[in-house]
DOVEX-64926 format. One record per residue (C-alpha): residue in one letter; residue number from 0; x, y, z. Coordinates in steps of 0.1 Angstrom, whole numbers. Example, Ala and Ser with C-alpha at 12.3 -4.5 7.8 and 13.67 -1.06 7.14 Angstrom:
{'a'; 0; {123; -45; 78}}
{'s'; 1; {137; -11; 71}}
***
This chain:
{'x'; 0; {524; 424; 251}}
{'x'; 1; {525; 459; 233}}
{'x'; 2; {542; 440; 204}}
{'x'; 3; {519; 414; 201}}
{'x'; 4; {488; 432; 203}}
{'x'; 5; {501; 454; 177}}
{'x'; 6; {508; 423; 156}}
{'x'; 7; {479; 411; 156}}
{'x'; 8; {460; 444; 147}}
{'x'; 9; {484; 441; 117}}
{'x'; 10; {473; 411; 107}}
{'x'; 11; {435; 417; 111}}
{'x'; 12; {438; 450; 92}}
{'x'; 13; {457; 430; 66}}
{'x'; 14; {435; 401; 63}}
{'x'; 15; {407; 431; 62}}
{'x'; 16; {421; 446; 32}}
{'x'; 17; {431; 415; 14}}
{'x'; 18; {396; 400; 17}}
{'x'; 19; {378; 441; 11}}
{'x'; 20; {405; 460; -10}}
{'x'; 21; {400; 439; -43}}
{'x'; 22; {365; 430; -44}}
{'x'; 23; {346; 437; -81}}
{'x'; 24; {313; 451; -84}}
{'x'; 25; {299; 421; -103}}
{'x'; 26; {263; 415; -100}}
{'x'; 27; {252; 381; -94}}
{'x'; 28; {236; 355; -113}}
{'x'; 29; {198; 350; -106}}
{'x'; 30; {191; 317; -91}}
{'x'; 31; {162; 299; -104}}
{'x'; 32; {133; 299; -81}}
{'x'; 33; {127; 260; -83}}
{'x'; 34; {158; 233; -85}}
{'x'; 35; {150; 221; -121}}
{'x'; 36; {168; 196; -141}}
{'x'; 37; {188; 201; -167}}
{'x'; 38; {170; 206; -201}}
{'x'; 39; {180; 175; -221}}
{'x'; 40; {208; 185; -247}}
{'x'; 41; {193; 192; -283}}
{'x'; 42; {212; 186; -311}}
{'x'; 43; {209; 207; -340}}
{'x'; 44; {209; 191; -376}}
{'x'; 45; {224; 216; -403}}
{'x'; 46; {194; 225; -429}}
{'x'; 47; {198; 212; -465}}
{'x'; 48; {217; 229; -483}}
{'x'; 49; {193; 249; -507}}
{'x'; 50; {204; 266; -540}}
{'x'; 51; {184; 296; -542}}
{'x'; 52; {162; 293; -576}}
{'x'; 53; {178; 307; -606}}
{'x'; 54; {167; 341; -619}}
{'x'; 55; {135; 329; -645}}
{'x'; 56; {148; 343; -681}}
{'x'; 57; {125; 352; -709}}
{'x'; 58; {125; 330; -732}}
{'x'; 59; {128; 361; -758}}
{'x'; 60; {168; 367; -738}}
{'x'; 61; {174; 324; -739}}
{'x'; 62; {200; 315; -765}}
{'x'; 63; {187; 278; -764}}
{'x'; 64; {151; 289; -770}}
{'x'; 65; {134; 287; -807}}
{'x'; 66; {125; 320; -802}}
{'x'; 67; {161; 335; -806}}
{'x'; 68; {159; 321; -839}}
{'x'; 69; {145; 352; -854}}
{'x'; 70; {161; 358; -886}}
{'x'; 71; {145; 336; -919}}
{'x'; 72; {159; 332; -950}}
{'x'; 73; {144; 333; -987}}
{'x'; 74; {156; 316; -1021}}
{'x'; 75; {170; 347; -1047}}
{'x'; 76; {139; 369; -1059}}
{'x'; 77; {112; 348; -1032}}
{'x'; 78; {89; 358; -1008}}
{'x'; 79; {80; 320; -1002}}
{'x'; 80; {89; 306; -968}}
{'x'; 81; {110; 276; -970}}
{'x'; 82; {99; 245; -945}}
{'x'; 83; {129; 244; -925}}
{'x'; 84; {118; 277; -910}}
{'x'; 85; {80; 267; -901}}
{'x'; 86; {88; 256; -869}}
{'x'; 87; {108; 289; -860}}
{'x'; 88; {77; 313; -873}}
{'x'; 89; {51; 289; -854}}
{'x'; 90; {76; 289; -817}}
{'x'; 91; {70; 329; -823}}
{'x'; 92; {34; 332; -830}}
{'x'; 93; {32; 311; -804}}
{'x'; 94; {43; 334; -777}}
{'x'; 95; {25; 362; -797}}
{'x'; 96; {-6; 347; -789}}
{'x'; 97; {3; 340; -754}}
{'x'; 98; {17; 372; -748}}
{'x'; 99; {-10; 392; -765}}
{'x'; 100; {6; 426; -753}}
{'x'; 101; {42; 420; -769}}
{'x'; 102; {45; 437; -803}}
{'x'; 103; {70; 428; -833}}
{'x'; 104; {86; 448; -862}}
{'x'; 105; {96; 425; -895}}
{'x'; 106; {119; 439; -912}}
{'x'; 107; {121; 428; -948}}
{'x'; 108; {158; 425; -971}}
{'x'; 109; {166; 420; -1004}}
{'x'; 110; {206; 416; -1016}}
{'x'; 111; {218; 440; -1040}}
{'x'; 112; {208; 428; -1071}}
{'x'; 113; {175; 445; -1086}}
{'x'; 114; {167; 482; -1086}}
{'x'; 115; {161; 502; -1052}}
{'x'; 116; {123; 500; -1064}}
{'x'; 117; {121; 465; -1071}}
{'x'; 118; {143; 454; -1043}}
{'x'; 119; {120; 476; -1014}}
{'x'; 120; {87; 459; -1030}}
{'x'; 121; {108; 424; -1028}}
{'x'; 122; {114; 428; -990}}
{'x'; 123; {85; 437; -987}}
{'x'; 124; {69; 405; -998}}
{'x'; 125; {89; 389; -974}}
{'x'; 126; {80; 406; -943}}
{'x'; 127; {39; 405; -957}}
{'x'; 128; {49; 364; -960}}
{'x'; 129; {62; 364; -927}}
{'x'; 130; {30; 381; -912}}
{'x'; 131; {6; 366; -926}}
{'x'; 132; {18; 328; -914}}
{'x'; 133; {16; 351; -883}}
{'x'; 134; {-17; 358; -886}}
{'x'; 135; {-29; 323; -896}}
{'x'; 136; {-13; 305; -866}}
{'x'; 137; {-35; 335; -845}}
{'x'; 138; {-12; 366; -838}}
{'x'; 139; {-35; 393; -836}}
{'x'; 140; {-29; 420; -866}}
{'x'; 141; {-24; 447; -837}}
{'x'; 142; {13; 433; -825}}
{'x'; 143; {28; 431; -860}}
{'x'; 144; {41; 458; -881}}
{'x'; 145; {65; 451; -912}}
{'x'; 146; {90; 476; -932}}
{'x'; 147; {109; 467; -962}}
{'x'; 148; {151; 480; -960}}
{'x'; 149; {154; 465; -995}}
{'x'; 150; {189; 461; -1001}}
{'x'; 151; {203; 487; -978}}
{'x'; 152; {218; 477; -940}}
{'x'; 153; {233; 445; -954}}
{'x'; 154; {241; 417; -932}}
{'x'; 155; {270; 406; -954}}
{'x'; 156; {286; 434; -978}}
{'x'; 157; {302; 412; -1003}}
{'x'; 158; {298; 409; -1034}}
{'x'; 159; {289; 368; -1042}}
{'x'; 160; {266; 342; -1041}}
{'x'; 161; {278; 334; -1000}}
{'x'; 162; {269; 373; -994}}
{'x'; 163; {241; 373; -1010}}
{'x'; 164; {224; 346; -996}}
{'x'; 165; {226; 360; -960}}
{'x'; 166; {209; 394; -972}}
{'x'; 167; {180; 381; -985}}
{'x'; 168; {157; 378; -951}}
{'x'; 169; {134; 389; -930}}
{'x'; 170; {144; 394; -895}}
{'x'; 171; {117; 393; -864}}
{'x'; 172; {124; 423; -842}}
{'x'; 173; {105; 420; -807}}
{'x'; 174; {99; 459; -794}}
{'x'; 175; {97; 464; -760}}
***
């Protein structure tokens, strides 16, 4: 009887420490305080896809804009400026006027031919031509300044008609 009643004191303790000796401290869930249904599922629909909008560049830095035109071209010992640059001088006095703040330099160029006298009074001419369609399609007289190089700072140093022909310009320099 000894044996048995020691047996089943094992077994108590040991169904004791089986059921006490492993227990987590893990707090438990709340319970709602009224049985609800289930929330019907949603279903979520992706957004469109969205390209964020591309970076706005002034026209001034846009290689497919008029305005990076900026260099115009005269005929050998001219000042006169020939048609197929008209629309490339009226594109820029066109944002002059709407950008009343922005100022330009022309720079006026001769080729080498002519004295260093007669070539700074040549470019010259060119940037006053320049300026003065300017002024007559509205720039105001404030954003333009011009300065004649002559025929020094070449854009082509040879020696020949093809040379030539490149230097003699007046380039629009927008200052910022």
């Amino acid at each position: 009887m000894k044996t048995l009643r020691y047996g089943l004191m094992v077994l108590v303790m040991a169904a004791a420490l089986v059921g006490t000796g492993c227990a987590k401290n893990v707090k438990p869930a709340a319970q709602p305080a009224a049985a609800a249904a289930p929330a019907p599922a949603t279903v979520a629909t992706p957004a469109p896809a969205t390209t964020p909008p591309a970076p706005q560049v002034s026209p001034l830095d846009d290689p497919n804009s008029p305005l990076a035109q900026r260099t115009i071209y005269f005929d050998f010992d001219k000042s006169d400026i020939k048609p197929e640059f008209l629309d490339t001088l009226t594109a820029h006095a066109k944002y002059l006027v709407a950008n009343p703040t922005q100022k330009i330099r022309i720079e006026g160029y001769t080729d080498e031919r002519g004295t260093v006298e007669y070539n700074i009074a040549l470019g010259d001419r060119r940037a006053q031509a320049v300026r003065r369609f300017m002024l007559f399609q509205g720039v105001n007289a404030d954003q333009i300044t011009t300065v004649s190089y002559g025929e020094s700072h070449p854009a082509d140093p040879g020696h020949d008609e093809t040379a030539w022909a490149k230097n003699r310009r007046a380039i629009i320099v927008y200052l910022r």
